[in-house]
N, C-alpha and C positions, 0 to 999 in steps of 0.2 A: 769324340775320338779319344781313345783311349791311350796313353803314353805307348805302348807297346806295336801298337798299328799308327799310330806316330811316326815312329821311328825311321820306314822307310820313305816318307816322304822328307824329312826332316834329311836322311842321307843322302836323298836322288838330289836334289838342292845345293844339297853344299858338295856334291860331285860336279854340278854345273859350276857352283863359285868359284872352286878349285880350276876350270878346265877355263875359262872366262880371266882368271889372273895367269895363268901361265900364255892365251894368248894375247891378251892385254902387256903383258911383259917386253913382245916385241914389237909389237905397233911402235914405237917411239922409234927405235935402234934398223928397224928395217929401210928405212930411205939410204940411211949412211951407208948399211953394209951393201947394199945393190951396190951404192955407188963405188966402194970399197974393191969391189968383187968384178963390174964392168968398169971402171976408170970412165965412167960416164959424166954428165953434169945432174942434174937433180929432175930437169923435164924430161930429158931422157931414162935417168933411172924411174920415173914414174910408170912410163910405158913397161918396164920390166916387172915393176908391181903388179901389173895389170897382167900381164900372163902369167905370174906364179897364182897371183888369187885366182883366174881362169883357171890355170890346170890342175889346181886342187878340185875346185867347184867340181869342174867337169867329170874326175873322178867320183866324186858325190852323187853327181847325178846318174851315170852306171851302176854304180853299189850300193847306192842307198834302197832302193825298195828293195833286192836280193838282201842284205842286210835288214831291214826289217821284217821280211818276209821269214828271214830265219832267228828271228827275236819272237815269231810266232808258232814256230815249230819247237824250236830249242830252249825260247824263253830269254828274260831281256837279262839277266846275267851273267853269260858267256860272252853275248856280243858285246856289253859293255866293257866288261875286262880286258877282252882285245883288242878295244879301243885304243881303252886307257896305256895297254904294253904298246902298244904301233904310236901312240903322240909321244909318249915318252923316247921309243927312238929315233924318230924325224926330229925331235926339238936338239938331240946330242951330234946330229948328224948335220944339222944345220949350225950349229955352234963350230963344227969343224971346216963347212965348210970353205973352199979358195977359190970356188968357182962358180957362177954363176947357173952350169950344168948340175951342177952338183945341188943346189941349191932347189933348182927346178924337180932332180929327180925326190927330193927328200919331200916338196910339194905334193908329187905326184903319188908316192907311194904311203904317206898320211891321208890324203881322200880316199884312198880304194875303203880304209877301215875306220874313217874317221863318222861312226855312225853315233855318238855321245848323245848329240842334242834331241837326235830323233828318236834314240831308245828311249831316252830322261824322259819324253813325252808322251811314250805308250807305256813305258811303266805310271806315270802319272792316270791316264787314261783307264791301267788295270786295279788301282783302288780309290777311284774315284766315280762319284755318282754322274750323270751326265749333266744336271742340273748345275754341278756344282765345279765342273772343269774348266769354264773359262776363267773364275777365278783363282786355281789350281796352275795352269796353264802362263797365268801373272806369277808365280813365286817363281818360275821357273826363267822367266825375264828377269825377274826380280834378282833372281844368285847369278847371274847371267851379268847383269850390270853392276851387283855388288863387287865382282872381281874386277871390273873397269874400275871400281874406286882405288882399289892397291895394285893393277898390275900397271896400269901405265906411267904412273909415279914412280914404282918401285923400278922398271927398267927403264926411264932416263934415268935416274939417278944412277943404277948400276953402269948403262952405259958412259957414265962420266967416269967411272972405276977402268974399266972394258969393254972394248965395242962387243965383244961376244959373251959380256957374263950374261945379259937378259936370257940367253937362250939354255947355259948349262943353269941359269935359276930356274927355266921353265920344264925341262928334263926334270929335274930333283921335284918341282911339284907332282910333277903328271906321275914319277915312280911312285911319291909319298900316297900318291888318290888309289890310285894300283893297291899298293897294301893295305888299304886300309878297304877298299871294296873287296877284298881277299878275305876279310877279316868279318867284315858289319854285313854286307852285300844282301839281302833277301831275294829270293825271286818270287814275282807277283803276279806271274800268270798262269791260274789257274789249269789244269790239266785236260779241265771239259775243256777250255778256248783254244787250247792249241788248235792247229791246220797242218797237213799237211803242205810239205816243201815242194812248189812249181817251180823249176827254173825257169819254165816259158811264162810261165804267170809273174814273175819276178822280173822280167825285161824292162827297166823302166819306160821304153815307148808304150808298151802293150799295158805298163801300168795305167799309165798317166792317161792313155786312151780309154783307157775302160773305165777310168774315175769321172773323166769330162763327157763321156755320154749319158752319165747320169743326171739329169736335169738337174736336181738339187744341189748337185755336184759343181756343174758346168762354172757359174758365172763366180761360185768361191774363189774356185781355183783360179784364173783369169783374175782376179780383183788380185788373188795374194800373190800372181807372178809379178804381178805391174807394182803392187808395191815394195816389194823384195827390189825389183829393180832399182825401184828409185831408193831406199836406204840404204841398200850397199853402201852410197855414194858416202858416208860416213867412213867405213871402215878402210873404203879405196881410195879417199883422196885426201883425208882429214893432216894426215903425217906432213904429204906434199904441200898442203894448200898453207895451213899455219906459217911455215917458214919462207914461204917466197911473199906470202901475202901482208903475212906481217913482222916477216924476220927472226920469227920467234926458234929458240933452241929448243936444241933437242928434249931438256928438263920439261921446259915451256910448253911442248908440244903434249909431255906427259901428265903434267900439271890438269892440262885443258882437258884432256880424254878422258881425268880423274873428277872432275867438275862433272861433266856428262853423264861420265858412270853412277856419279851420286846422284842425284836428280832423275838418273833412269831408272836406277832400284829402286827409289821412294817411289816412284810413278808405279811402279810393277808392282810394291809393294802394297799400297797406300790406296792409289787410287781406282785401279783396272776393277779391281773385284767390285770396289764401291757403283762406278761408272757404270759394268754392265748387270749391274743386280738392281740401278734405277732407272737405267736406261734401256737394260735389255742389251741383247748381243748387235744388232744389226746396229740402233742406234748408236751405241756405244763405237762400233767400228766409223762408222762416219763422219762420228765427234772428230774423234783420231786423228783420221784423213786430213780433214779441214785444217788440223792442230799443224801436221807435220807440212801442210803445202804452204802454211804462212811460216813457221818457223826456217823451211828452209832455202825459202825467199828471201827472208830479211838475211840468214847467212850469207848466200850466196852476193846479195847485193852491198855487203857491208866493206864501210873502208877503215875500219878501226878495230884491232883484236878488243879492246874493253866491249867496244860493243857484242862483239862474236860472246864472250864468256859473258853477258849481260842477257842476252836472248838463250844461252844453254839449259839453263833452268826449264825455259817453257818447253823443251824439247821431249821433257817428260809427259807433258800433255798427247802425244801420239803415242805413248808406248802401249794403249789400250788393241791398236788395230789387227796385230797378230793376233796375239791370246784369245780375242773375239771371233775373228775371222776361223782359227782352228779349231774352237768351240763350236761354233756353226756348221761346217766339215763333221766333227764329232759326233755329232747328234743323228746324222743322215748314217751312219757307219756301225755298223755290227761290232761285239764284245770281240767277235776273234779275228777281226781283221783290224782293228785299233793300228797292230803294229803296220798293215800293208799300208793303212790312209800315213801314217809319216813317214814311212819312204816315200811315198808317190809327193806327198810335201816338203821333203828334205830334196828331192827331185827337182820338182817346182822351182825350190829357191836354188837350187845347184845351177839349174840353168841360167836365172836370173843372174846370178855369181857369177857365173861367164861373160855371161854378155853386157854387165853394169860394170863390171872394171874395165874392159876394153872401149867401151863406148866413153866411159865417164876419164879415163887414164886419156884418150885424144881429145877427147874435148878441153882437158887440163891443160895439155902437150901444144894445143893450137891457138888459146891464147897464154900462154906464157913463155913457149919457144922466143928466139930465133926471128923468127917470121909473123909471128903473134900482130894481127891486125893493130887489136889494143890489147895491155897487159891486164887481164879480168880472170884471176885463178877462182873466183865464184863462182864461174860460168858453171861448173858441175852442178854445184849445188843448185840453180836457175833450173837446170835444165828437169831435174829430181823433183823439183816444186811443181812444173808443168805435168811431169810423169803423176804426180798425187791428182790432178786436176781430174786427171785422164779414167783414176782408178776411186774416184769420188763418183763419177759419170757411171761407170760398170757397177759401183755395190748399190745407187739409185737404181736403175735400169733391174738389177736384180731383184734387188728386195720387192719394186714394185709387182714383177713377175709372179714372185712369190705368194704376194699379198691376192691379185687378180684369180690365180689358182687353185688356194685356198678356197675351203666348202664354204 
């Protein structure tokens, strides 16, 4: 590869690193301002967590195949850029705002165009060989968890400053990605691959239905919804769980998420490509599985934070099972519909996103309330280990399919 066809991979990358520390920024400071904003206590500001991440998701999952459907028509350029301007002004609007409404709507209207991760993926997709995208598909986890190494640090710490500066530092990143994709930006979909724009074809039901009648299709997607499920549970309860479980500050909180981040970029980085180029794609996702239903067992059931930041490390062991799983997907998918397989899978995970903070926020809410039988803020994570169990079962079941079918 040549430094000059370098380059866009090199900048779709570090536009996810950039877009991964501006969210990473708030993860720490989000529990306080809920609670801030409802005059709630911290189980209940939890449950409130759990529908602003739902009704982002859910936006996602409406606009994300329409969005990539028009990254196929128009090219993954535009829709990135208008990405990038719409998180830029949800991050300064949630910096402002007083209300919990307010809060929700600046949620709301960030997911209609929040298409970043899913374009990053079909532009990865348009100058990439297929052979050689699931480890492709790793660097992009890989910038993805490098920004968890400085955003969650960097916004406790700020939040010790300001409970609202994590959010205008997150705004000043997302404009600083803006200009500079204004600037460097390529676009990399060739002009034969374009498609015509269906709005009816772009309906994420009618997406996602026409992806899962395709045999080769079916048991993927199904594997990556049930996993998406169960990892959520990091992003949706990791804030709440640290400080009731082990009292830990807000700093503390950011500290920990930054521990993760590091160990989950090296894994993206380091190990995915290696894993599935001697294991292969299916093996490699199943490694994964197994990784993530023991590490988030031993979370779940832990009574001591040293131990929690003692097993983070191994957490990079499962970071193989998307970037495989997507690769897999990849392979069965045509050059010019690239962009339509990551919305119907930014779909996929959008629903998952809905319905893993809501499930995994009560399950938090019902042993650590109030009325809490016993006080067990693990429970989430137990519950996510069970859900890997389940989605270990489905990529078996699969692949054996696969194999029986096979000439």
């Amino acid at each position: 590869m040549t430094p000059s066809s370098r380059l866009p991979l090199i900048f779709i990358v570090a536009t996810v690193t950039l877009d991964a520390i501006g969210i990473g920024l708030i993860f720490p400071v989000l529990p306080r301002l809920i609670e801030e904003v409802t005059g709630r206590p911290i189980s209940e500001a939890a449950l409130w967590g759990g529908i602003l991440t739902s009704s982002f998701a859910a936006m996602q999952f409406l606009f994300g195949p329409p969005l990539g459907a028009l990254s196929d028509r128009y090219g993954r350029r535009p829709v990135l850029l208008v990405s990038l301007a719409v998180m830029a002004l949800s991050y300064l609007a949630m910096a402002l705002a007083t209300t919990i409404w307010v809060l929700l709507a600046t949620r709301i209207f960030a997911g209609i165009t929040s298409a970043t991760q899913s374009t990053a993926t079909a532009f990865i997709a348009d100058i990439t060989p297929p052979a050689d995208r699931g480890r492709r598909f790793g660097l992009i986890g890989a910038g993805f968890g490098a920004g968890f190494v400085l955003g969650p640090v960097i916004g406790g710490l700020l939040a010790e400053v300001h409970l609202h500066a994590p959010f205008y530092a997150a705004a000043a990143l997302a404009l600083t990605n803006l200009i500079l994709g204004l600037v460097v930006l390529p676009e990399t979909l060739a002009s034969e691959n374009r498609r015509p724009f269906s709005l009816a074809a772009s309906n994420p039901f009618t997406a996602i239905w026409t992806a899962i009648r395709l045999p080769d299709l079916r048991r993927v997607l199904l594997c990556f919804f049930v996993l998406a499920v169960a990892m959520n549970v990091y992003p949706t309860i990791w804030a709440f769980f640290g400080p009731v479980a082990f009292g830990w500050s807000t700093t503390m909180v950011g500290l920990s998420l930054t521990l993760y981040g590091i160990f989950f970029a090296l894994g993206q980085a380091l190990l995915v490509g290696r894993l599935i180029k001697r294991l292969g794609e299916h093996r490699a996702a199943l490694f994964a599985m197994i990784a993530n239903a023991v590490t988030l067992a031993a979370i779940g059931l832990a009574t001591s934070g040293v131990f929690v930041l003692m097993v983070t490390p191994f957490t990079a062991l499962g970071g193989a099972a998307t970037p495989a799983l997507q690769a897999i997907a990849s392979r069965t998918t045509p050059p010019d519909a690239q962009g339509q397989l990551q919305g119907v899978l930014s779909s996929i995970n959008s629903v998952a996103m809905i319905i893993s903070p809501l499930i995994m926020t009560q399950v938090f809410h019902l042993f650590t309330g109030p009325a809490a039988p016993v006080l067990a803020p693990g429970a989430p994570f137990v519950l996510a280990a069970l859900l890997m169990v389940v989605c270990v079962a489905l990529h078996v079941a699969g692949s054996r399919a696969l194999k029986s079918a096979a000439p």
